[in-house]
N, C-alpha and C positions, 0 to 999 in steps of 0.2 A: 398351086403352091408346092403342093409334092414333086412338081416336073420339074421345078426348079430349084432344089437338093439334090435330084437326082442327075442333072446334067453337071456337068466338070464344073465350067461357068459358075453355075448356079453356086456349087460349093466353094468356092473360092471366092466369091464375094459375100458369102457367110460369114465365111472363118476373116475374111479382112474385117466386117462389120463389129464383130465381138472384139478382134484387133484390137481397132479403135478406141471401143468403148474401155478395154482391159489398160491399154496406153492411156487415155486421158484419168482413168482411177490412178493409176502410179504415180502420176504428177501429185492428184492433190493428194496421194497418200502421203508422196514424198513432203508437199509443202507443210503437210499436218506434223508429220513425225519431226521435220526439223527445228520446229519450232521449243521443243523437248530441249535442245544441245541451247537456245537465245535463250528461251521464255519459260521455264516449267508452269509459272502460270497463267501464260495465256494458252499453253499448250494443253492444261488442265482443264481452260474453260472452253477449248475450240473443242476438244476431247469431247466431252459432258454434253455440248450441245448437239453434237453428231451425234451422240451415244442416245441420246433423249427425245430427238423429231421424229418426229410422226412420218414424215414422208420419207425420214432415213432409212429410218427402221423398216416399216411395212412397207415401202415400195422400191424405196433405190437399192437399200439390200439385198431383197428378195431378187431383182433385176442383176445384179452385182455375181449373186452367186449362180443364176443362170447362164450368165455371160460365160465366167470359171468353166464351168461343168461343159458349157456349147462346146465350147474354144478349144479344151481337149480333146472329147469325142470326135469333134468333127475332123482335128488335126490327125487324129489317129487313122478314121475313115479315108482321109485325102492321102495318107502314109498309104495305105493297105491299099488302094487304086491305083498307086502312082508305081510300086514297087515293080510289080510285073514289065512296067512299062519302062522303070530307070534301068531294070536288069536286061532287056533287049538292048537299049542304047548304049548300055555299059559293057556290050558284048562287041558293037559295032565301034563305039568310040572311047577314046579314053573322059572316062567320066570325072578324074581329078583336076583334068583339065580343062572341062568345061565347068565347071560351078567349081564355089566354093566348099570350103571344110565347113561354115555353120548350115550352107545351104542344103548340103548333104546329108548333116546330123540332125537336125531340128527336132527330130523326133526323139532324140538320146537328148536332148538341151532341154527337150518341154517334158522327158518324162521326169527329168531332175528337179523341174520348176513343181513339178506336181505333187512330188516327194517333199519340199518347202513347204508349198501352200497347207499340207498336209501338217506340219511341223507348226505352221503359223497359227494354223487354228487350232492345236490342241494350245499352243502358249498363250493364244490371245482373244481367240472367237468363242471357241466352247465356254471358257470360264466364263463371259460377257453373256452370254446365253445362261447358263445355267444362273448367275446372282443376277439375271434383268426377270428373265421369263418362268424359271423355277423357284428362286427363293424372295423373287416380287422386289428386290433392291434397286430401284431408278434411283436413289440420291447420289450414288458418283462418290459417295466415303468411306471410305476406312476408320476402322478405330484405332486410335493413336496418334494418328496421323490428318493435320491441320489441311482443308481446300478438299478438291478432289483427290481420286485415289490414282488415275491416269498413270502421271509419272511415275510415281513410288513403284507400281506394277506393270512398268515398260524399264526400269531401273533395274526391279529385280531380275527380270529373264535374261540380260545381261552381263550377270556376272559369273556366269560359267564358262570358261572358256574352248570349249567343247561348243557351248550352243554358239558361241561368238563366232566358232569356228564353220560352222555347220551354214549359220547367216552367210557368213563373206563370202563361200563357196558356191552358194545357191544364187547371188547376186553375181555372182562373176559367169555365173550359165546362163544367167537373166540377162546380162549384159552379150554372150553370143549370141542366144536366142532374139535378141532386139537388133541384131549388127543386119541379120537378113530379112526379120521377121515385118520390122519398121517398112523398108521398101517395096516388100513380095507384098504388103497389105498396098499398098496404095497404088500397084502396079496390076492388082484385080479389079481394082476398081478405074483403073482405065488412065492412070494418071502416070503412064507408062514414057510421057516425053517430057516427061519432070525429070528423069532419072538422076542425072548429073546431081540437081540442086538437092532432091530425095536422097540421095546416097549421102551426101553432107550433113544433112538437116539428121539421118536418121543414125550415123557413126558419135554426134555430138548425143542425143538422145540415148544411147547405147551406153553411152561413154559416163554423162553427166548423174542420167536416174539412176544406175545399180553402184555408182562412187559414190551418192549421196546417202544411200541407204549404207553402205559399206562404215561409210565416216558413222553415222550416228550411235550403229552397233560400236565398235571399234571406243569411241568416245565416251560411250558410258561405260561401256567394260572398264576400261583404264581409270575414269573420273565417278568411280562408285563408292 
């Protein structure tokens, strides 16, 4: 298993595996959060029950946040092996003309993503941990305030328009970072005569996930 991290191969269908798993969490993150802008409560009760399983909690999170942490490291690894090698070819060829501008950046795309995820969890993870696992509070309420506490406290991070600001910016690097990131994952993994249909499938995905997190911010800033 180490010779196979260790060979090029080997890490690039690493970092596409974590990919995946990172791409299909945005879906349903996205599916969960927009239900907040229809439903506050069924968004409250889809919230509460995530926030409450057993297998959320202690497995798919724990999973969750290994994926995160992989998915970095290993992209920075794949950066620092690849340089030496982009700066020879970048000496013999024009390298603006072979690749693209996000395929080039990806690394200035995913350290901005990392600086978010950073931002997300002090606004939304940490607190969740501290009132679930420190101060023993599983009921999902607030005082004053009728149902779950969800909404009310996805509502309020919202109204600063600085962090609104800060949200739409991060999603629009998320949205580059996915423009190359969607196809380089499924072209490690060998699905390289797809490309045409991939390059479509993964421009709408690009396109679609970080407009939809964009509208939700946006929409409660404005409707608070």
């Amino acid at each position: 298993m180490s010779g196979f991290f260790k060979s090029s191969i080997g890490r690039k269908v690493a970092m596409a595996l974590s990919a995946f798993f990172l791409m299909f969490f945005l879906l349903q993150h996205l599916a969960i959060n927009i239900l907040s802008v229809f439903s506050p409560d069924t968004f409250n009760e889809v919230s509460h029950f995530m926030g409450t399983n057993p297998l959320v909690q202690f497995a798919l999170q724990p999973v969750l946040i290994f994926a995160v942490v992989f998915h970095f490291i290993m992209g920075f690894i794949l950066e620092l092996k690849n340089s030496r090698a982009r700066n020879v070819s970048y000496a013999k060829n024009n390298g603006a003309a072979n690749s693209s501008w996000m395929s080039r950046n990806m690394i200035w795309t995913g350290i901005t993503i990392l600086a978010f995820i950073i931002l997300h969890f002090i606004d939304f993870w940490f607190p969740e941990i501290n009132t679930k696992f420190i101060q023993g509070d599983w009921s999902g309420t607030i005082a004053g305030v009728d149902g779950f506490r969800y909404y009310e406290e996805l509502v309020h991070k919202f109204v600063s328009p600085l962090r609104v600001g800060a949200y739409v910016v991060a999603f629009v690097f998320l949205g580059m970072h996915l423009a190359h990131g969607f196809t380089s994952a499924f072209q490690s993994v060998g699905a390289a005569s797809l490309r045409k249909k991939l390059d479509n499938l993964g421009k709408a995905y690009a396109i679609i996930v970080p407009a939809g997190f964009i509208f939700i911010a946006l929409y409660h800033h404005f409707n608070h």
